[in-house]
C-alpha positions in Angstrom: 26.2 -40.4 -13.2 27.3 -43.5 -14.5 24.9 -43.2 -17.8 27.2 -40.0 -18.2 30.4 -41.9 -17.6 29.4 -44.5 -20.3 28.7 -42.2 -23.0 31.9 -40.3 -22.2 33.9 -43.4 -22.8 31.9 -43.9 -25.6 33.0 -40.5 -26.6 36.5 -41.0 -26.0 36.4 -43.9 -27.9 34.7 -43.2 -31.1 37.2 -39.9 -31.4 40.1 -42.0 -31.1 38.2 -44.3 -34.0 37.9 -41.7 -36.2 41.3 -40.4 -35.7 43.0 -43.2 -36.0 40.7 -43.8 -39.6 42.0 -40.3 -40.7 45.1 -41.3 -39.9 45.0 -44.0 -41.9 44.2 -42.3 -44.8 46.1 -39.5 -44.5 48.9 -42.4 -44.5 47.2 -44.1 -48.0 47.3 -41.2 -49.5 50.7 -40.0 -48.7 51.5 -43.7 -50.7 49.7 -42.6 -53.2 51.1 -39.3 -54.2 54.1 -41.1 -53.8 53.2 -43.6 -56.5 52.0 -40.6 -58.8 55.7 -39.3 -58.1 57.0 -42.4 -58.8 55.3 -42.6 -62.1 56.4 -38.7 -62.9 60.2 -39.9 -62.2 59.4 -42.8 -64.7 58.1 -40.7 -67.8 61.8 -38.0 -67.0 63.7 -41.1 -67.1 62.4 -42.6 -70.1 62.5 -46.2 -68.0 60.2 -48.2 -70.3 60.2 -51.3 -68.2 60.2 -49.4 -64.5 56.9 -47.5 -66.0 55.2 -51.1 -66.9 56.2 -52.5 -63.5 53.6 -50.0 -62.0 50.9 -51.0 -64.6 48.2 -53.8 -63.2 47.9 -56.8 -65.5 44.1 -56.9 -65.4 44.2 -55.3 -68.5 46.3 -56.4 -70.8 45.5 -54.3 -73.5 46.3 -51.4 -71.5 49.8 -52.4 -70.8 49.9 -52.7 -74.5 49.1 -49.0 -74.7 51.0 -47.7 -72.4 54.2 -49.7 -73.6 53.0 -48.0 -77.0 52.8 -44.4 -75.1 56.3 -44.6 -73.2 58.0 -46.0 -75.9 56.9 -43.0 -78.1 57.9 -40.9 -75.2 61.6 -42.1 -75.5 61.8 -41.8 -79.1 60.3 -37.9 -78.8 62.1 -34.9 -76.6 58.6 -34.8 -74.3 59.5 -32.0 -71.8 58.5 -30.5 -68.4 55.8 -33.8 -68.0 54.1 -33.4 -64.5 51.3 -35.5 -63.0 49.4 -33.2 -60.7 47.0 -34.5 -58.3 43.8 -32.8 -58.1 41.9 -35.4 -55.6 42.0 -38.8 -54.1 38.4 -40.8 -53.8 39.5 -43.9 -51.3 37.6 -46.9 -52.0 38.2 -50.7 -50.5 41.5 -51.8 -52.3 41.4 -48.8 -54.9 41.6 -45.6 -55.5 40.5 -43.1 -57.8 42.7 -40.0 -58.3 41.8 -37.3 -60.6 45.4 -36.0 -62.4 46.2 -33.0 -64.0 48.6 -34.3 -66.9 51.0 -31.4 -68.8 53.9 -31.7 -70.9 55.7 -29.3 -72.9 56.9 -30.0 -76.8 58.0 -28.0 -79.4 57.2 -24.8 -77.8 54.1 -26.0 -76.8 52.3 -26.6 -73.5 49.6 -29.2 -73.7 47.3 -30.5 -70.6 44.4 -32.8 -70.0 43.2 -34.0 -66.5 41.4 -37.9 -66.5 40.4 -39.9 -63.5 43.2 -42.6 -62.9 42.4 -46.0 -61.0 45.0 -47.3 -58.6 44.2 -50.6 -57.6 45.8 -52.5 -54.8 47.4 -55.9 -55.5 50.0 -57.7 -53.4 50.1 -55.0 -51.2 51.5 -52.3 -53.6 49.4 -49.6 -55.3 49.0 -50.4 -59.4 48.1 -48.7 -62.0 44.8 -50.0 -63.1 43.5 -47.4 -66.3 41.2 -44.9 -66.0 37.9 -45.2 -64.3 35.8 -46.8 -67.3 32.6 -48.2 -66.5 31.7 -51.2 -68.9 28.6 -52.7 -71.4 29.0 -55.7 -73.3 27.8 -56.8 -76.6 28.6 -59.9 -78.3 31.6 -58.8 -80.0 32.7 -56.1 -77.8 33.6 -54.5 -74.2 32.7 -50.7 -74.9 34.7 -48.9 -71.4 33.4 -45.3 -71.4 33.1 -42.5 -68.4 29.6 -42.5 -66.7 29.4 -39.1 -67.9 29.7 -40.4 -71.1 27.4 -42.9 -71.0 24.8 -42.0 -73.8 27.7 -42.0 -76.4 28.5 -45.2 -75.0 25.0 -46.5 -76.0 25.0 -45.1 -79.1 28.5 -47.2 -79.6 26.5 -49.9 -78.5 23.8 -49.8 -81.0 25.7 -49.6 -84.5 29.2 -51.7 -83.4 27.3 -55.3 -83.9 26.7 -53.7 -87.4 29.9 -52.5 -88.2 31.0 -55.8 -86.8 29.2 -58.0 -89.5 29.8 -55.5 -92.3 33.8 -55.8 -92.1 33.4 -60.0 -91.6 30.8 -59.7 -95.0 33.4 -57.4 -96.7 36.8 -58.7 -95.9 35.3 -62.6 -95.4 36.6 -63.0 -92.1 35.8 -61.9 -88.6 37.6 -61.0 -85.5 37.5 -64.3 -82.8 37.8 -62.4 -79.8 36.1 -59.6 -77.6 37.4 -56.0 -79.4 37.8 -53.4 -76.2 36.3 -49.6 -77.4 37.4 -47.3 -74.8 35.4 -44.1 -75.1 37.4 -41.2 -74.5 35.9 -37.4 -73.5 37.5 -35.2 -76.1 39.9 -35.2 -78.7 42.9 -33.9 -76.9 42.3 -36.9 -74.2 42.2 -39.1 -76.9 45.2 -38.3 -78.3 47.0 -38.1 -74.9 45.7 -41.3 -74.6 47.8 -42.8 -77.7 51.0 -40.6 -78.2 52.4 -37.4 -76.9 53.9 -36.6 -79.8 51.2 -37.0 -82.1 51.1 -34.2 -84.0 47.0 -33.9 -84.7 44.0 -34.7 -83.1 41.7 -37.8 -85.0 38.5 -39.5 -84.2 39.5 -42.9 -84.1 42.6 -45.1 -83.6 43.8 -48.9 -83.2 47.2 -50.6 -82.8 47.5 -54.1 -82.1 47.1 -55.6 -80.0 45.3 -52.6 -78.0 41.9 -51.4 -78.2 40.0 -49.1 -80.3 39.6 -45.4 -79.4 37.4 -42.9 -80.4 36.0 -39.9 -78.4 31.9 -38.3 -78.0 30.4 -38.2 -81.4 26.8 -36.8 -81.6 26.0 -39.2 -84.8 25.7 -42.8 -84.7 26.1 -43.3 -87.8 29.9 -42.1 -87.5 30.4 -44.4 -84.7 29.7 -46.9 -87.1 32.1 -45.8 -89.8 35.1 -45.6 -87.2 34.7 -48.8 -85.9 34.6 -50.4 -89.7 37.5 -48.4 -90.2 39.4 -49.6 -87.0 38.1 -53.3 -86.9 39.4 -53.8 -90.6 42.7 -52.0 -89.2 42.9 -55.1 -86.3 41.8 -58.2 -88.8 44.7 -57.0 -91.2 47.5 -56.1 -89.0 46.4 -59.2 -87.0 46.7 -61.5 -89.5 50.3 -59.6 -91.4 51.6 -59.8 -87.4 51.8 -55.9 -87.2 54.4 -55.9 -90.7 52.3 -53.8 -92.8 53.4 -50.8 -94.0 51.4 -47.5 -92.5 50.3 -46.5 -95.9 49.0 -50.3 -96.8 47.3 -50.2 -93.7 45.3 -47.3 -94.3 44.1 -48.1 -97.8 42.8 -51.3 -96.7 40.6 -49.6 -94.4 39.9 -46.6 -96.5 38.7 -49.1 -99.2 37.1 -52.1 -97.1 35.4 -49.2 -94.7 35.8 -45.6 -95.9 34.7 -46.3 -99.6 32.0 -48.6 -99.4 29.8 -46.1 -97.1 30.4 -43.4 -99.6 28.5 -42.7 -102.8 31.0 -44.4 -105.4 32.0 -41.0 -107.1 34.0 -39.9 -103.8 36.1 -42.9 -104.6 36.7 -42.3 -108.5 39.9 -41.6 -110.7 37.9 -38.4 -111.6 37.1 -37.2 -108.2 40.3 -37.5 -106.6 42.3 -35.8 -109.4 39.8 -33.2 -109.1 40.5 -33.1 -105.5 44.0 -33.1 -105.1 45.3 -31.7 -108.8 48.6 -32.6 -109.3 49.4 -33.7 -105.6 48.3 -36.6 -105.8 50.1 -39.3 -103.6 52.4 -42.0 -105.0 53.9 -45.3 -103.2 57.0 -43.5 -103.0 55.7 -40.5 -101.4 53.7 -42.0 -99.0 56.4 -44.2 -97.8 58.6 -41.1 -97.3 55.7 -39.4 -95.1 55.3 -40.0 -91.4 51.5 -39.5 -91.1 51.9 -39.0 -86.9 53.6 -35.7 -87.7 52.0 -34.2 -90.4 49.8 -31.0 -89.8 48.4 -29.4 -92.9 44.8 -31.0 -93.0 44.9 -31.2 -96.9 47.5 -33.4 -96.9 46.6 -35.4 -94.3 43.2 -35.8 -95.9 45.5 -36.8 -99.4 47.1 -39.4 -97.3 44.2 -41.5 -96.7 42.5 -41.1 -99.7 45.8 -41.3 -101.5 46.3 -44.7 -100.0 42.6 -45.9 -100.2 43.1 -45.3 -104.1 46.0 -47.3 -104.6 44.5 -50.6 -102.5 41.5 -50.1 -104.9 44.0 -49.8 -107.7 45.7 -52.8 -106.6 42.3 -54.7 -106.3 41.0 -53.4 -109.4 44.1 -54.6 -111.4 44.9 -58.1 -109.5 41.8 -58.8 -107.8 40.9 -58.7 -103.5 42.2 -62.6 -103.1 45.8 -61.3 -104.5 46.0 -58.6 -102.1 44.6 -60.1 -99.6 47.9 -62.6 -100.3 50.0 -59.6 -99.4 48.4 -59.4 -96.4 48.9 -63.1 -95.7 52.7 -63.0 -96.7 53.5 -60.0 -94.8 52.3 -62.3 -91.7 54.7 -65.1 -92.6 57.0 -62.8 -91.1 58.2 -62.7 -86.9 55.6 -60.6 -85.2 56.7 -57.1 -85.1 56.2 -55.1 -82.0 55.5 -51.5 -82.1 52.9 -48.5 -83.3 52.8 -47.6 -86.9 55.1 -45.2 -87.3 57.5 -46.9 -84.8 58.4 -49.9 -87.5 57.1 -48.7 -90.5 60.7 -48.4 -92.1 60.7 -52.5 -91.3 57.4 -52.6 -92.8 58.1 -51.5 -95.7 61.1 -53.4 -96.5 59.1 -56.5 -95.9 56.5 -55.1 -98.5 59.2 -55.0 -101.0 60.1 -58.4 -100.6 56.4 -59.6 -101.0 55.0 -57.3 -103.5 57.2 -59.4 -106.2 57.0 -62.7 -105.0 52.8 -61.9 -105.2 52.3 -59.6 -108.1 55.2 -60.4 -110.2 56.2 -56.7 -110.2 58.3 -54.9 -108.2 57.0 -52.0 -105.5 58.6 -49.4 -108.2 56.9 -51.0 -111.2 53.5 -51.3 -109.4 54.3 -47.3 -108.3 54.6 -46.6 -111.8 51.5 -48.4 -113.2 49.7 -46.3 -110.6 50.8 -42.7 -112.0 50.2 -44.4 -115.5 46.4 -45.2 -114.9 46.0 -41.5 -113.1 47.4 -39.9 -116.2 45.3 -41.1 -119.4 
C-alpha cells in the first residue's frame, strides 16, 4: 500500500513536471512568433534601424547584409512581405524556426523558406542568421547548411587556391578571415542579398559582408567565383566602397574572369564578334543599373563590356596606373551602401580621378575606347 502511494505521488509529480515544461514552451514560443511578427511589422514599415535592433551582433557581417537588404527594401515598393512560421526547434538559449518568406513585386509573387536562428542574449530573442554550420581554412570561414555539406567541401578544397591566385595577380592579399556562406539555390541566394534584384547569379560580395554563392556541382567553378568575388573585396576595400559598379566589375572580369579563359574569349576580335555593334561604352554602362536588368545578352555584355575596357585601360597605361585609380578613389570618405545604392556618387568621384591619373578626361578615355574597337 504505501509502495503504491509513493509511485502515485511520483506520478502526480512528474505530470505536473511535464506540464509545467510544456507550458513553458508553449510560453517561448508564443515570444517567438511574436518576434517573427515584430520583424514582419519592421520590413511594412520600412524602419531600417528598428529591423537592426533585432539583429545579434555576433556576426557582424550579417548586420552588414541585412542593413544592405532593408535598405534596398526602402528604396523598392516590396509588397505583401510575410514571415510564416512553419516550425520552432527549442534549443538551450536558441531557437531554430523554419520561415516561409513571400513578398510580392511587380506583379510578381516570390517565396523561399530558410531555417532562421534566434538566439537569446540579455533576455530578449535576437536574430542570429540562419542555421550555418562552419569549416575553417586559413583564409576563410565557409558557413553552409548540413545538407549542403559536400558543396561546402568542395568550397573548401579550391578557395586556398583562388586565395593565392588573386594575391599573385593583383600583388596583394586580403588580411583577414573572408566569410563564404553557402546558400541552397539561386532564389535563396538572391533573397539573401536584395528583394528587388531583378535576376538570379551565382556569386556576390559587397563590403564589408561576405561572399555568397549557392550548390555548384563543379569545383572548378567554385574556384572561379571566389577569384571573381575576392578581387571584388581587395578593390572596393582598398577605394573604401567609391568605385563605380562598372569599374568594379572589369576589375574582376579581368583579374579573375579573363585569366582562367583561353586568351581569345578576351580579344578585340571575339567580343565584336560577340556583341556586333552593341558593344558597351563608359557612357552606357554608367547609364545602366546592372541589379535590374533582365535580358541575359545584355547582362552577359555588361560584364564583358566592362572586363574589356579595364584591359583596355591596362593595356594603354599599364596595371600600376590603374591600380592608382583604385588607390585615389579610396582617398575618398568611406562610402556606405550596395552597388547600385551609390553608384551615381561613384561615378562622380571617378570623374574627378580619371584626369588627375590618366591625364584624360572619363569622355576622352570613352572615346579612345570606341576608337581602338573600330580600326
Amino acid at each position: 500500500m504505501r509502495r503504491d502511494r509513493i509511485l502515485c505521488i511520483l506520478l502526480v509529480v512528474f505530470v505536473l513536471f511535464m506540464s509545467s515544461c510544456g507550458n513553458k514552451n508553449q510560453a517561448i514560443k508564443e515570444d517567438i512568433r511574436n518576434f517573427i511578427m515584430e520583424q514582419e511589422k519592421l520590413v511594412h514599415a520600412k524602419d531600417v534601424e528598428a529591423y537592426i535592433g533585432t539583429l545579434s551582433w555576433e556576426s557582424p557581417e550579417y548586420v552588414a547584409e541585412k542593413k544592405s537588404w532593408m535598405r534596398d527594401i526602402k528604396s523598392n515598393d516590396i509588397q505583401d512581405f510575410q514571415m510564416e512560421i512553419k516550425d520552432i526547434d527549442l534549443h538551450k538559449d536558441q531557437a531554430i524556426v523554419e520561415v516561409s518568406q513571400s513578398y510580392r513585386l511587380q506583379d510578381r509573387v516570390y517565396q523561399v523558406q530558410y531555417p532562421l536562428r534566434l538566439v537569446k542574449e540579455r533576455g530578449n530573442w535576437k536574430d542570429g542568421d540562419l542555421k550555418f554550420e562552419e569549416m575553417k581554412t586559413k583564409h576563410f570561414i565557409i558557413k553552409y547548411f548540413d545538407s549542403s555539406k559536400k558543396y561546402a567541401e568542395k568550397i573548401h578544397d579550391v578557395c586556398e587556391t583562388a586565395y593565392g591566385n588573386v594575391q599573385t595577380r593583383y600583388g596583394k592579399g586580403i588580411e583577414e578571415p573572408t566569410i563564404i556562406k553557402l546558400y541552397k539555390d539561386k532564389e535563396m541566394l538572391r533573397q539573401s542579398v536584395k528583394l528587388s534584384f531583378g535576376w538570379q547569379f551565382a556569386g556576390w560580395y559587397e563590403y564589408p559582408e561576405s561572399i555568397k554563392t549557392t550548390e555548384f556541382d563543379e569545383t572548378g567553378h567554385y574556384q572561379e567565383i571566389l577569384e571573381h568575388e575576392l578581387i571584388h573585396k581587395l578593390t572596393i576595400q582598398q577605394a573604401k566602397n567609391n568605385l563605380p559598379y562598372w569599374f568594379a566589375e572589369g576589375l574582376a572580369m579581368y583579374f579573375s574572369n579573363f585569366q582562367n579563359e583561353p586568351e581569345v574569349y578576351s580579344s578585340k576580335g571575339y567580343y565584336i564578334s560577340t556583341y556586333k555593334d552593341k558593344w558597351m561604352t563608359i557612357d552606357r554602362l554608367e547609364e545602366l543599373n546592372l541589379e535590374t536588368m533582365e535580358d541575359e545578352e545584355e547582362i552577359q555584355n555588361y560584364y564583358d563590356g566592362s572586363g574589356m575596357i579595364a584591359k583596355f585601360m591596362i593595356d594603354t597605361y599599364g596595371e600600376d596606373t590603374v591600380k592608382k585609380i583604385v588607390d585615389a578613389l579610396g582617398a575618398y570618405e568611406y562610402l556606405e551602401g550596395t552597388g547600385a545604392e551609390v553608384d551615381k556618387i561613384s561615378i562622380q568621384r571617378f570623374h574627378e580621378v580619371i584626369p588627375k591619373i590618366l591625364g584624360i578626361t572619363v569622355s576622352e578615355l570613352d572615346n579612345a575606347w570606341e576608337t581602338y574597337l573600330k580600326q
